[in-house]
N, C-alpha and C positions, 0 to 999 in steps of 0.2 A: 064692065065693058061687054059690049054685045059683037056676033061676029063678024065680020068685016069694016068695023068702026075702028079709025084711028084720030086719037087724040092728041089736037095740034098745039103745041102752047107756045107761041111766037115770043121774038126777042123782047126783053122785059118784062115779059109776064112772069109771074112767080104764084103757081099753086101750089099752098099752105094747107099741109094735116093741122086740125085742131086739136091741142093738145089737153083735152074733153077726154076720162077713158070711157064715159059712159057711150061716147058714138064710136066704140069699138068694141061694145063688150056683146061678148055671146051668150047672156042673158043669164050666166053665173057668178054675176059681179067678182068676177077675177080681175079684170083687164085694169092693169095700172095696180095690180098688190104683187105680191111674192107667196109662192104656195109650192104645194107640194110637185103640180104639174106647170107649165108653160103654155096652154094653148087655150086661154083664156080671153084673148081678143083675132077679130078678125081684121084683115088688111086694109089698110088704106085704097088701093086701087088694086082687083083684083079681076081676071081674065079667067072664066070659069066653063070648060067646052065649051070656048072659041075656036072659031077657023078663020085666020085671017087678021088685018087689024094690027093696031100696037102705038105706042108715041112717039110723036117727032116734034121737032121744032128746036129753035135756039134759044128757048124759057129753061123753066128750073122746076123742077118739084123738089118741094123742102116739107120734111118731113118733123121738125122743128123739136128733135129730142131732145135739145139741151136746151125747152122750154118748161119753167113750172106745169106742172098737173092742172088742173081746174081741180080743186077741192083738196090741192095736197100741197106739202109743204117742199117737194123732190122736185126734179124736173126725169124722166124716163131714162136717162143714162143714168142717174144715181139710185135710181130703183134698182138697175141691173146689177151696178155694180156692188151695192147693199147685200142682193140676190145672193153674188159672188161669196161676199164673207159670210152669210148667215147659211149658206150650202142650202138656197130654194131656189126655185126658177121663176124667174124673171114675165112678167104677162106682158109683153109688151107687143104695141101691132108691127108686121112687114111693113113695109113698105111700099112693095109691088110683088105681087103673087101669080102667077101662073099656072092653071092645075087643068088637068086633062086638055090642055090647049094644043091649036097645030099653026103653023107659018104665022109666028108674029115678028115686028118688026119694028127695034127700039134706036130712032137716028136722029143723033147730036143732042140729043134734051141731059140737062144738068140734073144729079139728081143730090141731095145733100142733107145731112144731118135725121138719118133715119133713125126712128126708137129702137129700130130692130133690124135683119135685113134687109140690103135697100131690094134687090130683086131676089126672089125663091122660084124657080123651073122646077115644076112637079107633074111628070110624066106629059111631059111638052115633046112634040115632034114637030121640029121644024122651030130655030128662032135667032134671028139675027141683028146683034148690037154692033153701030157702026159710027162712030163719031161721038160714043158715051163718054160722059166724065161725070164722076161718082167720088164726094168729096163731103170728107166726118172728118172729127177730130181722131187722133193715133187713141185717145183714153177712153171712147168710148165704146162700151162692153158689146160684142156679137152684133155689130153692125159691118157684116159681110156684104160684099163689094156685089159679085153674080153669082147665085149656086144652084147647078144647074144640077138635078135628081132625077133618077128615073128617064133620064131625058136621052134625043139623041137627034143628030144631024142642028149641032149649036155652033156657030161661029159668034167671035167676039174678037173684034178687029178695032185699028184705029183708035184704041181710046183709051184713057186718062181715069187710074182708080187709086183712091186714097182712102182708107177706112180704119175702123177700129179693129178691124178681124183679119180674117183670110180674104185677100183681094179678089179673090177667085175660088171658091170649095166646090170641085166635080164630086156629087155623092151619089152611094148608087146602095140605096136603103130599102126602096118597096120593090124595087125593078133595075136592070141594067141603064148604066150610062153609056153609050159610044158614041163613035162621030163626033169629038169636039175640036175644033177648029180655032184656036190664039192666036191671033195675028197682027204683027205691028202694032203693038199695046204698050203702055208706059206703064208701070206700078211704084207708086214710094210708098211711104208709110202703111203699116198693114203688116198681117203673118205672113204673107207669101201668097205663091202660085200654087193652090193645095187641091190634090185629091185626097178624099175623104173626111171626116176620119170615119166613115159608113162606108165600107166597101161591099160588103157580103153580097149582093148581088150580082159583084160586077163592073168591071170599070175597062174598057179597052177602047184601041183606035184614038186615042189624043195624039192631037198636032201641037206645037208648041214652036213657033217660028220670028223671028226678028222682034222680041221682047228686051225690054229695061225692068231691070229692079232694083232702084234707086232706096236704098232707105229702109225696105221689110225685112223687119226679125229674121225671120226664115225667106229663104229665094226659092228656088226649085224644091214642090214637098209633098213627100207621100208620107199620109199616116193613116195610122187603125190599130188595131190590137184584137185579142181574139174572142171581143166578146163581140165585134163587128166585121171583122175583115171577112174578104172575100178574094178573087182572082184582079191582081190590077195589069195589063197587059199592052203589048204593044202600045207604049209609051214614048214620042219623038221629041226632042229637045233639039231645036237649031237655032241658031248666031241668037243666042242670049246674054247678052253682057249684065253683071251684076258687081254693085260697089255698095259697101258700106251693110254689107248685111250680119250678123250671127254666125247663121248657117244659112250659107250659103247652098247649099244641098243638102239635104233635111232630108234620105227616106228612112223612115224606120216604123219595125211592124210593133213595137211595143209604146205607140202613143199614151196608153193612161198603161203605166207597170204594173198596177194594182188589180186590173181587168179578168175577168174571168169567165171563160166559155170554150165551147170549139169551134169556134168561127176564125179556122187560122187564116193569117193575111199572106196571100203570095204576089209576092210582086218579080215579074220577068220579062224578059224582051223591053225592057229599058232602054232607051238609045240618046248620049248626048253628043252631038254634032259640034262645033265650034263654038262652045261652052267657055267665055272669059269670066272670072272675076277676080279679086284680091284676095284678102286674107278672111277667117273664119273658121268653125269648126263643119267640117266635110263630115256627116253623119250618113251611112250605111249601115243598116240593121239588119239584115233577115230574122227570120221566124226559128227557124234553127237549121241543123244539119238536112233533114230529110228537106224544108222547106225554103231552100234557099234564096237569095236576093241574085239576079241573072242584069248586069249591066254593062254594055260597053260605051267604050269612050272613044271619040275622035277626035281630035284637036281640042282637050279640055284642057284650060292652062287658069291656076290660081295662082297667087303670089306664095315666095318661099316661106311664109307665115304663116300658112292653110296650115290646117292639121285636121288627120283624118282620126275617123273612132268606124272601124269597118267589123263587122262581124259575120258569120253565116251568108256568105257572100261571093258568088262566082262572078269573076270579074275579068274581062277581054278590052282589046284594045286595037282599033285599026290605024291606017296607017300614020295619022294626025300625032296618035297618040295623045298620054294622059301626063301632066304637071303639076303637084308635084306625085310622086310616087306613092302611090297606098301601100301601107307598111307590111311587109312580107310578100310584096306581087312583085312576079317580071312581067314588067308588058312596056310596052312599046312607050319610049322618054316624048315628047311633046317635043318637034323641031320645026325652025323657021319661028317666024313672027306670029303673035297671037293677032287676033282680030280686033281690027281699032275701032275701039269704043268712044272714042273723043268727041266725034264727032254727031253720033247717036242719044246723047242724055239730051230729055228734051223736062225744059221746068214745066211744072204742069198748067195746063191756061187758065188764067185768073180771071 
């Protein structure tokens, strides 16, 4: 894509990745094998120092991963997942890539069954998704819904994400992430609403407002561990309703337990606002004593089936207060009526 071009693809159209690795390979015949490395093919549609620009329309790009290979006997999700058991990474292309890009603009276009992630934000300033819906099967391997890196001043509004991964991963690996903006979004099937699991550079200023998470393993989720963490901070969670998930609230600094480095992850100034859901396990992790986990609670209400696993973990509570009680804390019981969610679950548009 060149800058200030934007690419229209009108109702009914459907543009198709050819599922050929040879038209994605970066000339080390990796793309579409499993090896020791992962960066073996280049993207499908990809914005490279752009300014400006981005896709629109009421069409579809299908990225057609659960199609046989041309010359192989797999189709791209079963490479990965192959990948998975045999501990090699997977060469498979993005799907839409972003790198060194500024003010691009992705509205109402379908985007479906990518080999890999459907969008990657890499060192993007300026990018806003609004009427997206991003739809893969729950089994297929690291096909991450938006993940936005190095990136900042992102909003992601209005829109409808079903994937194989994390419906959402704020990473902040070569460079800081801030300014990100969730708004009025739907998410089911998928890991969750996740920052990380690359913190180390940085991760502040997320907004997190009138979200669904219908269906994902994990709901609300900070991970990293210390071969990657970094400062995750000023963090806002408001009127989120969530049903049917795991965990329901997922932060925890020891993502891979086995990990090893000094890259300790801190995560503080956490803040969830009128926080509804049911039952699950409530996971709070800090780093440790010196590095503690800093969150308060406002009107956060689960069902009397939650159960918490809280560790290394300073924890406040305003006036809404917290439901049910994290084991060993007095703070403030959770009174009056939760926030109705009834009327909020929206199916996602077919």
């Amino acid at each position: 894509m060149k800058s200030g071009v934007t690419l229209w693809i009108d109702r009914g159209a459907i543009l198709s990745a050819v599922p050929d690795p040879r038209a994605y390979d970066t000339g080390r015949r990796l793309c579409g094998a499993i090896a020791g490395k992962g960066n073996g093919c280049i993207p499908f549609i990809t914005f490279k120092g752009t300014t400006g620009g981005g896709i629109v329309g009421d069409g579809e790009i299908d990225g057609l991963g659960g199609a046989t290979m041309v010359g192989h006997s797999e189709t791209w999700w079963q490479i990965a997942s192959r990948a998975d058991r045999e501990g090699g990474k997977q060469n498979n292309p993005r799907l839409i890539e972003a790198d060194h890009a500024r003010d691009l603009t992705f509205y109402r276009i379908t985007l479906r069954n990518a080999a890999n992630f459907h969008v990657m934000l890499d060192e993007v300033e300026g990018a806003t998704f609004w009427g997206v819906k991003i739809d893969t099967p729950a089994d297929a391997r690291n096909t991450d819904g938006i993940d936005p890196s190095a990136s900042q001043d992102i909003t992601i509004a209005h829109s409808y994400i079903r994937a194989g991964d994390d419906n959402i991963a704020i990473k902040a690996g070569r460079g800081a992430t801030r300014h990100v903006s969730i708004l009025d979004d739907h998410f089911y099937w998928g890991h969750g609403l996740s920052i990380g699991s690359e913190t180390n550079a940085g991760v502040s200023d997320i907004l997190v407002r009138d979200v669904t998470l219908d269906g994902t393993t994990s709901g609300l989720r900070i991970k990293s561990d210390v071969s990657r963490g970094g400062l995750v901070t000023r963090v806002r969670y408001e009127d989120v309703c969530l049903r049917d998930n795991q965990k329901p609230i997922d932060f925890d600094t020891r993502y891979d337990a086995s990990a090893w480095g000094l890259s300790i992850p801190v995560y503080e100034a956490i803040s969830l606002h009128d926080v509804t859901g049911a039952d699950g396990t409530l996971i709070l992790r800090g780093h440790d004593g010196d590095h503690p986990l800093t969150v308060q609670f406002d009107g956060v209400r689960f069902g009397q089936g939650a159960t918490w696993q809280v560790e290394n973990a300073d924890l406040s509570a305003g006036p809404g207060g917290v439901s049910p009680m994290p084991p060993g804390r007095t703070l403030t019981p959770a009174a009056g009526p939760p926030s109705d969610c009834a009327e909020r679950w929206a199916p996602f548009p077919e």
